[in-house]
RODO-2510 file (C-alpha; in nm, 4 decimals, decimal comma):
residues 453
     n   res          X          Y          Z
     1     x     7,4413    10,4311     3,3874
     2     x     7,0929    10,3493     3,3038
     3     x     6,7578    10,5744     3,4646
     4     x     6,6220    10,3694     3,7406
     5     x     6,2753    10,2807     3,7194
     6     x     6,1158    10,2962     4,0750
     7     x     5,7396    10,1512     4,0756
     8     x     5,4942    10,2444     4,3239
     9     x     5,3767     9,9157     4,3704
    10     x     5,6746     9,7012     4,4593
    11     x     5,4886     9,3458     4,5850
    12     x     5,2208     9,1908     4,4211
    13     x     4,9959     9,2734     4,6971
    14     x     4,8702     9,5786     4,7888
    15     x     4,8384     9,9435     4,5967
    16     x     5,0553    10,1746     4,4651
    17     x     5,2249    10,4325     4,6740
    18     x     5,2122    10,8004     4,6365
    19     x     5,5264    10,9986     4,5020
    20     x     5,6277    11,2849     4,7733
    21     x     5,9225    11,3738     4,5218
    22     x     5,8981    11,6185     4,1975
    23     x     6,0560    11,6426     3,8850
    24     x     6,3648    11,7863     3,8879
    25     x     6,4372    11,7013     4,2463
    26     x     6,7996    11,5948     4,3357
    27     x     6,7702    11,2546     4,5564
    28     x     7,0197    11,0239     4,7476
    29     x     7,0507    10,6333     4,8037
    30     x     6,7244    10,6224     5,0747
    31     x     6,5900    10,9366     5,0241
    32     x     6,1737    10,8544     5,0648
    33     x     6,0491    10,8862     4,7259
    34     x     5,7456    10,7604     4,7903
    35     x     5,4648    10,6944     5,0466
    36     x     5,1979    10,4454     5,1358
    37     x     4,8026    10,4963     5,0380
    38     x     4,6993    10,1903     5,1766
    39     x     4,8433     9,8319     5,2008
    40     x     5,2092     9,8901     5,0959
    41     x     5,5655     9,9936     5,2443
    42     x     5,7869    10,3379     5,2089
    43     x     6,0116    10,3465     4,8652
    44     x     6,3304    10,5090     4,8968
    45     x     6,5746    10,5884     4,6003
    46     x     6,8252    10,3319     4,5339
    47     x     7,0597    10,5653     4,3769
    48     x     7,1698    10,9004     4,3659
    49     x     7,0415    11,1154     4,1263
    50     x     6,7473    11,3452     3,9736
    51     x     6,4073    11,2604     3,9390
    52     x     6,3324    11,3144     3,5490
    53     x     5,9736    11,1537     3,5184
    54     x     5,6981    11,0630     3,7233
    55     x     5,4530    10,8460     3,5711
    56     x     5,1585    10,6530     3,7002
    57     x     5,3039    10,3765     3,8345
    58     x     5,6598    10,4820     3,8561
    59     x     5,8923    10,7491     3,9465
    60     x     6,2045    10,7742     3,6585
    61     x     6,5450    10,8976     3,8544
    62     x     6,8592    10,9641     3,6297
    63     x     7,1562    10,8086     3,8321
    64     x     7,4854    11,0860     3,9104
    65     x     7,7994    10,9136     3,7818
    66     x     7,9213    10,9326     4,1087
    67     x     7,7611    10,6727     4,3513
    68     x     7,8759    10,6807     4,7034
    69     x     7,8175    10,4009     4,8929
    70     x     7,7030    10,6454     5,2116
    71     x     7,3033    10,6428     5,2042
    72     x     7,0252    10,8520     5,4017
    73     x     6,9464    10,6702     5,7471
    74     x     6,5834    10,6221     5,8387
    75     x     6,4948    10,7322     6,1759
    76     x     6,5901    10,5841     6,4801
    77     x     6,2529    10,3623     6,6696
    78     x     6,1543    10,0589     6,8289
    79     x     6,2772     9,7356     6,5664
    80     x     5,8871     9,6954     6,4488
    81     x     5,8909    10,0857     6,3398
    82     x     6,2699    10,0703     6,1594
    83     x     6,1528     9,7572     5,9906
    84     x     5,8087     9,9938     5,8657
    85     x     6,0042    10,2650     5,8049
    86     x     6,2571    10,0881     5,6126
    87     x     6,0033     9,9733     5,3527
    88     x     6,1079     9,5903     5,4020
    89     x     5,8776     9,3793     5,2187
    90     x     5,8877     8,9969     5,1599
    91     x     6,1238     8,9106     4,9459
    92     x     6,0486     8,5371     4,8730
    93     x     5,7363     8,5872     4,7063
    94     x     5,3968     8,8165     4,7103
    95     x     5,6100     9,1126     4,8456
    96     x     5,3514     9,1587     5,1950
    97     x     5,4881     9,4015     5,4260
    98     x     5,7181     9,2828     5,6804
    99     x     5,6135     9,5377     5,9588
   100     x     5,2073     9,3610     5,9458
   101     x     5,3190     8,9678     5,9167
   102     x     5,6292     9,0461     6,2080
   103     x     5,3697     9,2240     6,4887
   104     x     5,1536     8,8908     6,4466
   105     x     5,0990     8,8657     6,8766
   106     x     5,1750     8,5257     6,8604
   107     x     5,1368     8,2757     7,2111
   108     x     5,5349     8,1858     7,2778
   109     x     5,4974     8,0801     6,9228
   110     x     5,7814     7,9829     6,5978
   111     x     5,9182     8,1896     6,3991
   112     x     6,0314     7,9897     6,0932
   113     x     6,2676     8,1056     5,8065
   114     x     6,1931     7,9911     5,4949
   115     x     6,5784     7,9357     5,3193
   116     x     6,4763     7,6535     5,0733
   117     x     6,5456     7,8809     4,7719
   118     x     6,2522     7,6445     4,6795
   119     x     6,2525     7,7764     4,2724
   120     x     6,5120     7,5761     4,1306
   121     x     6,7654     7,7136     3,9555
   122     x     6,8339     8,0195     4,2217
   123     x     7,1438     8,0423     4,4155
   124     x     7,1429     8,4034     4,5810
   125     x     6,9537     8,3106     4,9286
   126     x     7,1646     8,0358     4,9872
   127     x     7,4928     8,1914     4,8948
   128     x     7,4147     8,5043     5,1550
   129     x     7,3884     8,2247     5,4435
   130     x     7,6851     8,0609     5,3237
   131     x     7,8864     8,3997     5,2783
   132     x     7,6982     8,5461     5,6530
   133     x     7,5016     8,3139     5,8367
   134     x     7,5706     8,5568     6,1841
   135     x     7,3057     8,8444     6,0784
   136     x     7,0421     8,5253     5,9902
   137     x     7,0563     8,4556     6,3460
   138     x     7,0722     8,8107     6,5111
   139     x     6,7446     8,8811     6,2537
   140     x     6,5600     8,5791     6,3896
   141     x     6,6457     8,7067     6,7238
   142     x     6,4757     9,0945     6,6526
   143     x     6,1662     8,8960     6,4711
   144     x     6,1111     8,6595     6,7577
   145     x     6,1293     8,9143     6,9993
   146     x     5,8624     9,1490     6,7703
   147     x     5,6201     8,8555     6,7047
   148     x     5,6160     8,6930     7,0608
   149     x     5,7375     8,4121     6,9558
   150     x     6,0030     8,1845     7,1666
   151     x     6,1645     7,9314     6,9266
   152     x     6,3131     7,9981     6,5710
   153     x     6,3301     7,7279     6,3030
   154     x     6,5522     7,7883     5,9884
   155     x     6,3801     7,5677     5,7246
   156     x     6,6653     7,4720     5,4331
   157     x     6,7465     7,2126     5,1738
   158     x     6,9376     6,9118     5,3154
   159     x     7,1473     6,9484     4,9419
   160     x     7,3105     7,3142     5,0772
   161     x     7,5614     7,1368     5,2664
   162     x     7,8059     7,4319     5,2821
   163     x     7,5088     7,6639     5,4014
   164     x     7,3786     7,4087     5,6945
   165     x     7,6984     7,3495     5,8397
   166     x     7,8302     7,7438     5,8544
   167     x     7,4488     7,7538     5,9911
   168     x     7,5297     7,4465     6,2582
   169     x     7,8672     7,6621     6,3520
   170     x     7,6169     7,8922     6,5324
   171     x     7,3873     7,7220     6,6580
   172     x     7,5408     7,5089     6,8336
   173     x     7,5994     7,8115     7,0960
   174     x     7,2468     7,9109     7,0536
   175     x     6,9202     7,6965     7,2024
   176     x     6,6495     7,9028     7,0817
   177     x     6,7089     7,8537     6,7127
   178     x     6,7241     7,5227     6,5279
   179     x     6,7527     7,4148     6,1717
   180     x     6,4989     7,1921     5,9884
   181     x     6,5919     7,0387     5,6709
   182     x     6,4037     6,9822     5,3898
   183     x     6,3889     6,7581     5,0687
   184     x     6,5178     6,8962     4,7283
   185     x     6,1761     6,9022     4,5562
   186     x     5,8767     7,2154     4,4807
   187     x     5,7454     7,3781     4,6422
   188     x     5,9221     7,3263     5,0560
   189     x     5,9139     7,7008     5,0560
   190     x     5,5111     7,7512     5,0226
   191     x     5,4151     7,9025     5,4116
   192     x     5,2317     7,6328     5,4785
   193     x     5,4758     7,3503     5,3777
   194     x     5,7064     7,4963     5,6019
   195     x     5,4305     7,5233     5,8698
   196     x     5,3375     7,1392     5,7861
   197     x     5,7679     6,9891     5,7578
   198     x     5,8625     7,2252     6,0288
   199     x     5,5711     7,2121     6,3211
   200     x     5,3665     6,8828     6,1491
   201     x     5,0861     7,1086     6,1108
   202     x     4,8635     7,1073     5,8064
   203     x     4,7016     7,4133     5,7774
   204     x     4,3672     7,4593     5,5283
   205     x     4,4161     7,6935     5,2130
   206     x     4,2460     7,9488     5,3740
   207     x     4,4908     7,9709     5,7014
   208     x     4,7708     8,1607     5,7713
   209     x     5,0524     8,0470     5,9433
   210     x     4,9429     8,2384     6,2734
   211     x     4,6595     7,9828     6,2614
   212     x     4,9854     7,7396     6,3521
   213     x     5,1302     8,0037     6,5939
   214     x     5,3966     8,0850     6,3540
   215     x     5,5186     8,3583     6,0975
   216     x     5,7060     8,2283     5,7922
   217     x     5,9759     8,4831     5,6730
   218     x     6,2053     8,4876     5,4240
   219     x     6,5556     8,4266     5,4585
   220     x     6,6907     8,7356     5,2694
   221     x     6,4080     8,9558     5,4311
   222     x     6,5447     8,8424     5,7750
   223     x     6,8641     9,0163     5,6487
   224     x     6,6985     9,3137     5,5247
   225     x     6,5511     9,3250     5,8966
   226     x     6,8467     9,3359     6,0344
   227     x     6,9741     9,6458     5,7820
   228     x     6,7029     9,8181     5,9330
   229     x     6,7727     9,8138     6,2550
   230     x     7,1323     9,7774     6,3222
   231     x     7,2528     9,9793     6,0407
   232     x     6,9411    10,2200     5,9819
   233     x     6,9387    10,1278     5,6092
   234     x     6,6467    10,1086     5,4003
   235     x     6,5713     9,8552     5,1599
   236     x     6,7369     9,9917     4,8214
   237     x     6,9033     9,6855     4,6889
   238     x     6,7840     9,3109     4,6072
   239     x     7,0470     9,0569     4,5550
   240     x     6,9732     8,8576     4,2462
   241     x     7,0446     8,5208     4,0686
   242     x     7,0783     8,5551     3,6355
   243     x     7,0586     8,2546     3,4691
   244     x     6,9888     8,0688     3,1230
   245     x     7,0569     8,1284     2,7953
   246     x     7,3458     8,3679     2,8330
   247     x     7,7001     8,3929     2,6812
   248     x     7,8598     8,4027     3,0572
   249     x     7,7193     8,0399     3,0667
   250     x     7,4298     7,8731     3,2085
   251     x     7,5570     7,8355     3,5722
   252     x     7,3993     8,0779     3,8571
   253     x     7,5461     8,4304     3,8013
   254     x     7,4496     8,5812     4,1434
   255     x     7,4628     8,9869     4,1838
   256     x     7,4407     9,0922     4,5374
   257     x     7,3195     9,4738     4,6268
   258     x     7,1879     9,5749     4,2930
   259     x     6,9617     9,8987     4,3096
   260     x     6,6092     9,8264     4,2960
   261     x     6,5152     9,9612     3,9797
   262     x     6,7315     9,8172     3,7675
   263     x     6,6234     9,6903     3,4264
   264     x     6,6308     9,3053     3,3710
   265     x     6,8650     9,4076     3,0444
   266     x     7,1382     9,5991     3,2270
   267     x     7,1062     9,2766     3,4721
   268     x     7,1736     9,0370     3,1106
   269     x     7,4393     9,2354     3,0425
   270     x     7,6557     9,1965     3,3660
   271     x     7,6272     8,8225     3,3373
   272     x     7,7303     8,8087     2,9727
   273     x     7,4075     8,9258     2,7572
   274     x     7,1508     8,7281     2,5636
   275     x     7,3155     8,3813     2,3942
   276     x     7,3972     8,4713     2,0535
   277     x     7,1857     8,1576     1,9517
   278     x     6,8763     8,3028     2,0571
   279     x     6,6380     8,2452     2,3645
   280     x     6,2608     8,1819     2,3997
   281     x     6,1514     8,3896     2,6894
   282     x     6,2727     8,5931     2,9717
   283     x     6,1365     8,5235     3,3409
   284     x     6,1096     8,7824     3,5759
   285     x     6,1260     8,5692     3,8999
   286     x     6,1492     8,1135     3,9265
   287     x     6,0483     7,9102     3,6519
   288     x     5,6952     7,8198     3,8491
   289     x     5,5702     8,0991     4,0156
   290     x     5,7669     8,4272     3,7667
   291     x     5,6041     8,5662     3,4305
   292     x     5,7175     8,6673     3,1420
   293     x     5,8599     9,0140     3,1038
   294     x     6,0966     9,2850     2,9118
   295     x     6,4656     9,3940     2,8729
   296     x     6,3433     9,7226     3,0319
   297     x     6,1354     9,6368     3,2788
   298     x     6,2676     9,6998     3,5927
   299     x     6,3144     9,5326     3,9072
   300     x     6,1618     9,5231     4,2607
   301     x     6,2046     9,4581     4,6244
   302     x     6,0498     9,1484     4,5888
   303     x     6,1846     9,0111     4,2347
   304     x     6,4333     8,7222     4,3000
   305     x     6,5760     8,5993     3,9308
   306     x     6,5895     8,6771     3,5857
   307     x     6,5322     8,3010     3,3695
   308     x     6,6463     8,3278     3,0186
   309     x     6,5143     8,0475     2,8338
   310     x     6,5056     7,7996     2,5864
   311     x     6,3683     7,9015     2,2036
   312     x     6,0236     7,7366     2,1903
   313     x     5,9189     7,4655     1,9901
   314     x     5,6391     7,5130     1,7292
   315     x     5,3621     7,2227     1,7827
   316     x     5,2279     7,3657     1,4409
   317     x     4,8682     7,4279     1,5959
   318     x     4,8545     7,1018     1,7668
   319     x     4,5437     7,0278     2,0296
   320     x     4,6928     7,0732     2,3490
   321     x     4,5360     7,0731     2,7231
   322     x     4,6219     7,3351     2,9891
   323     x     4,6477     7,1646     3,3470
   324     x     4,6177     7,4528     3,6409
   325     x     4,8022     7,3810     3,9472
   326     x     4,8494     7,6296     4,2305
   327     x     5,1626     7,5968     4,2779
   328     x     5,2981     7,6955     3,9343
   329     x     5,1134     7,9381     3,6420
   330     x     4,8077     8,0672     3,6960
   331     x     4,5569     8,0282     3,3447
   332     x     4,6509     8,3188     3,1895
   333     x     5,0160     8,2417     3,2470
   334     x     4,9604     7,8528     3,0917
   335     x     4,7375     8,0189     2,8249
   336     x     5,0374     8,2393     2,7284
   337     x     5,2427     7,9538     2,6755
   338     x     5,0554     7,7419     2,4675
   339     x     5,0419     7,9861     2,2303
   340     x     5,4228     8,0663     2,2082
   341     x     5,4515     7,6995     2,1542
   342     x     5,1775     7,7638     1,8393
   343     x     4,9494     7,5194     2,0384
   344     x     4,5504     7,5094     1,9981
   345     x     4,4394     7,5446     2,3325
   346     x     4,1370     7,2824     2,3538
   347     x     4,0506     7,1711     2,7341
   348     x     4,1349     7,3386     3,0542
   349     x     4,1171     7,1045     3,3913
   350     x     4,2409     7,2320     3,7497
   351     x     4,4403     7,0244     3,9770
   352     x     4,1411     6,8814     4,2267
   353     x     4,3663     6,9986     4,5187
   354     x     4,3804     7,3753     4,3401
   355     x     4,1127     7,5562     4,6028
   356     x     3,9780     7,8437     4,4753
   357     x     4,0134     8,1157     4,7252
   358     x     3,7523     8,4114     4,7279
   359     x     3,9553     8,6519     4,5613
   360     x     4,0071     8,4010     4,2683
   361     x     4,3606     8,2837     4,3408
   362     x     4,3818     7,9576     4,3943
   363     x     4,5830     7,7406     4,6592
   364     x     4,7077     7,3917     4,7159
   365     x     4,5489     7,2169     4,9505
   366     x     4,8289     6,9961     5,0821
   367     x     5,1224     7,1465     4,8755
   368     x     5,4286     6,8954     4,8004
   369     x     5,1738     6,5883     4,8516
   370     x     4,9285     6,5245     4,5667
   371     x     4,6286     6,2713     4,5358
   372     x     4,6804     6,1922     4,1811
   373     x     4,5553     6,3259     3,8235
   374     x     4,3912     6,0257     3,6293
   375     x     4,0664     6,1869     3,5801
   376     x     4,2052     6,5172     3,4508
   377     x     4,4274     6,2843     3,2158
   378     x     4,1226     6,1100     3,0881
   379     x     3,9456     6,4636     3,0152
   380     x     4,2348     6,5802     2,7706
   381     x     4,2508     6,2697     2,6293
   382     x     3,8616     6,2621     2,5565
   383     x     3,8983     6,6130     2,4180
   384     x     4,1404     6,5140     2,1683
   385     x     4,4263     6,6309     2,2990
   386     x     4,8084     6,5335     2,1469
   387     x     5,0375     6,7367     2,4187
   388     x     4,9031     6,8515     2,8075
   389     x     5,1245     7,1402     2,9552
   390     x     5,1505     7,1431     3,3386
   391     x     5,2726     7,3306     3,6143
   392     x     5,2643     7,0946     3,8978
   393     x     5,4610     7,0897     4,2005
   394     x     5,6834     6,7564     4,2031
   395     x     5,4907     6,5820     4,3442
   396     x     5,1656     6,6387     4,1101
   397     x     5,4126     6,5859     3,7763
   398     x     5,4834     6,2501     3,9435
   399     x     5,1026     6,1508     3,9363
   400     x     5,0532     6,3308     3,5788
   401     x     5,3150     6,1028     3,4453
   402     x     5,1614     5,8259     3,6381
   403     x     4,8802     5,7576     3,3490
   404     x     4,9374     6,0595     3,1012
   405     x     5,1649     5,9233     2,8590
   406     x     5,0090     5,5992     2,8717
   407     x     4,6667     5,7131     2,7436
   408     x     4,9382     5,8507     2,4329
   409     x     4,9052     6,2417     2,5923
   410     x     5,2811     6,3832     2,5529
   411     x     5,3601     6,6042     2,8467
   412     x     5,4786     6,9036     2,8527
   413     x     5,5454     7,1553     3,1836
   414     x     5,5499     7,4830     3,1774
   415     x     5,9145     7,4951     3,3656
   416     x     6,0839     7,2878     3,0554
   417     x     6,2779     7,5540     2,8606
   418     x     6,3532     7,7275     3,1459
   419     x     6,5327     7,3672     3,3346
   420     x     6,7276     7,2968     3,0126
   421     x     6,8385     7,6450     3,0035
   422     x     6,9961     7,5869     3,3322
   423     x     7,0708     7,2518     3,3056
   424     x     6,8712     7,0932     3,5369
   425     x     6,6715     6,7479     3,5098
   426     x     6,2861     6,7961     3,3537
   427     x     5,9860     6,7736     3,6516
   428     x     5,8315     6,4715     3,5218
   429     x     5,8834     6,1382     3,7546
   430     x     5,9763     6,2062     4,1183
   431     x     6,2903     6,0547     4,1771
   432     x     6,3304     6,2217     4,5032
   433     x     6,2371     6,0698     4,8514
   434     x     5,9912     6,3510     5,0242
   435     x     6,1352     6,2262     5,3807
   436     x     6,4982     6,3419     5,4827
   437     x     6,6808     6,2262     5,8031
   438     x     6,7566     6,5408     5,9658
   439     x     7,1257     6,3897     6,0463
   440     x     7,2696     6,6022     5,8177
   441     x     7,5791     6,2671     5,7437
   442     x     7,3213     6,0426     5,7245
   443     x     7,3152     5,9808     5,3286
   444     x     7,0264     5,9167     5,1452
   445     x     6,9920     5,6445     4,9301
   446     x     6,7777     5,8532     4,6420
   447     x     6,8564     6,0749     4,3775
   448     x     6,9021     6,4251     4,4714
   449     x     6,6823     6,6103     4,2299
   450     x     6,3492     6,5164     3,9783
   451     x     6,4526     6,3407     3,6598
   452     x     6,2901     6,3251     3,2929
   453     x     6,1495     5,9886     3,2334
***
């Protein structure tokens, strides 16, 4: 078995934690390894073992052959402090602690569980309801009791049939939870789209969802919630979808429990390893919002897919434009591409809806609903551009290729290599309706996903 690589910083967000572990210690599964120094949650071992390196943003633990499945309890507390103590972070996206977004004080307000599995491609969210929808509901439960809230609201694709109705089972016996389901197109699982589909609240850029009376959590956090308190367990494992170019095939290869830690190769591997044909890039995390990354790099609390993709094509230094959207690459990400595509990067334009924020992030300001991009299409095309790369929501592909190819720009978005990897239909006309009947037999008469013009 491969070292596990533990960082100290497992979301995006806040800093790295502080090793309380030496070299040549002997650890178990959920022995604390490491400790807050500011914004961030506990890290605990996900395997038994001895620590053999500590670096500066990572503690290196050599895995025993023998791995029980018994694992060190955290301390018994109220549910807020087990959920702390357990180190449960969100596992959807950024990686904020759980413990700070669940004590949110709210006035008999919503709790609302983001289950979209809104990157597509992913499968292990929706397979975990489908498998266990009971602990979903028992988690919502523990959440709405910590946040003050009085009504729950599972927010999920109308398409996961199997997953809504073991989720109707349920609730059917329980009034304070309901389901809410949502169209098949990027991005339904942004906070604030689920605020805005689930409560018909639009919230500013600058808002958080408490700013609705709500907390939006994560379906697979909920169930690490529940871990925490019913079973004492911290969070160790992640369950993950592999996908892409790989000899097992292209379908959804979904690994549930996998140490956190693991490296992205060993994670190949068990799905088939790399396709003997060759690949373009590996994706740690969906085909929007993930960024590129290594065979060894390992994996967090917060990482939810590995994307082989595609080999690139070579544009053989052609002029192409970089459009920003918030709700996909960031400039540095879209940058990165255009040169693995051997592109000439030569304008730059931001979706007029992309709000910068004061930290320099940027956010949509009504994401899933976009106002159209004719005069960023007329910039490229006055700056000589042959090809634009994107990485719009649907919605915002929809108005690219509203006027984009007609003024002779080729489109390009940043998601292709990683959708015909998978099989799955290009974002480039919407073909989707953004309404759904919430009648769950009522059929729709659109096409179920985006399609390539």
């Amino acid at each position: 078995m491969e070292n596990i690589q533990m960082l100290l910083k497992q979301g995006a967000v806040g800093k790295p934690c502080a090793p309380v572990v030496k070299v040549g210690d002997k650890v178990k599964k959920g022995t604390l390894i490491a400790t807050p120094t500011g914004l961030g949650v506990n890290v605990h071992s996900s395997v038994y073992g001895e620590v053999v390196e500590i670096l500066e943003d990572r503690i290196i633990i050599k895995p025993d052959d023998e791995q029980p499945e018994e694992y060190e309890k955290i301390a018994k507390g109220t549910n807020l402090e087990m959920i702390k103590e357990a180190g449960v972070i969100g596992q959807g996206g950024a990686g904020f602690p759980t413990f700070i977004k669940a004590d949110a004080h709210l006035d008999h307000g919503y709790v609302l569980v983001n289950a979209s599995e809104c990157e597509p491609g992913l499968r292990h969210n929706i397979q975990q309801i489908e498998e266990d929808p009971a602990p979903l509901l028992r988690g919502i439960h523990y959440l709405m009791e910590i946040a003050g809230a009085d009504k729950g609201i599972i927010a999920i694709k109308k398409k996961n049939r199997a997953a809504v109705e073991a989720l109707d089972a349920l609730l059917k016996d329980d009034p304070a939870i309901e389901r809410h389901l949502l169209p098949d197109i990027y991005p339904m699982g942004e906070e604030r789209a689920v605020v805005r589909e689930c409560l018909g609240i639009e919230l500013e850029p600058d808002k958080l969802p408490s700013a609705a009376n709500a907390i939006v959590i994560n379906s697979e956090t909920v169930y690490s919630c529940v871990a925490a308190i019913e079973d004492q367990k911290p969070l160790i494992d992640k369950n993950i979808t592999v996908r892409g170019m790989i000899e097992g095939g292209n379908e959804a290869h979904v690994f549930e429990k996998v140490p956190v830690g693991t490296s992205v190769g060993a994670l190949i591997e068990r799905a088939g390893g790399l396709d003997s044909r060759g690949y373009g890039e590996i994706i740690m995390g969906g085909a929007f919002t993930g960024k590129s990354t290594t065979l060894d790099a390992p994996i967090t609390k917060a990482t939810g897919a590995i994307l082989v993709t595609r080999q690139f094509r070579d544009l053989h230094g052609a002029k192409v434009g970089i459009l920003v959207c918030a709700c996909g690459g960031n400039l540095e990400r879209m940058q990165e591409l255009v040169k693995k595509y051997n592109g000439t990067e030569t304008h730059v334009c931001y979706c007029k809806q992309a709000a910068e924020m004061p930290n320099g992030t940027r956010k949509c300001e009504r994401p899933g609903n976009c106002p159209g991009q004719v005069k960023n299409n007329l910039e490229f095309k006055k700056a000589g551009c042959e090809y634009i790369i994107i990485g719009n929501c649907s919605d915002c592909s929809n108005t690219v290729m509203a006027s984009g190819p007609k003024m002779g720009l080729k489109v390009m978005h940043q998601t292709d290599l990683a959708m015909m990897a998978i099989g799955h239909a290009l974002y480039r006309t919407l073909k989707v309706s953004k309404k759904v009947d919430q009648d769950l037999d009522v059929v729709d008469n659109v096409e179920d996903n985006e399609t390539v013009e």
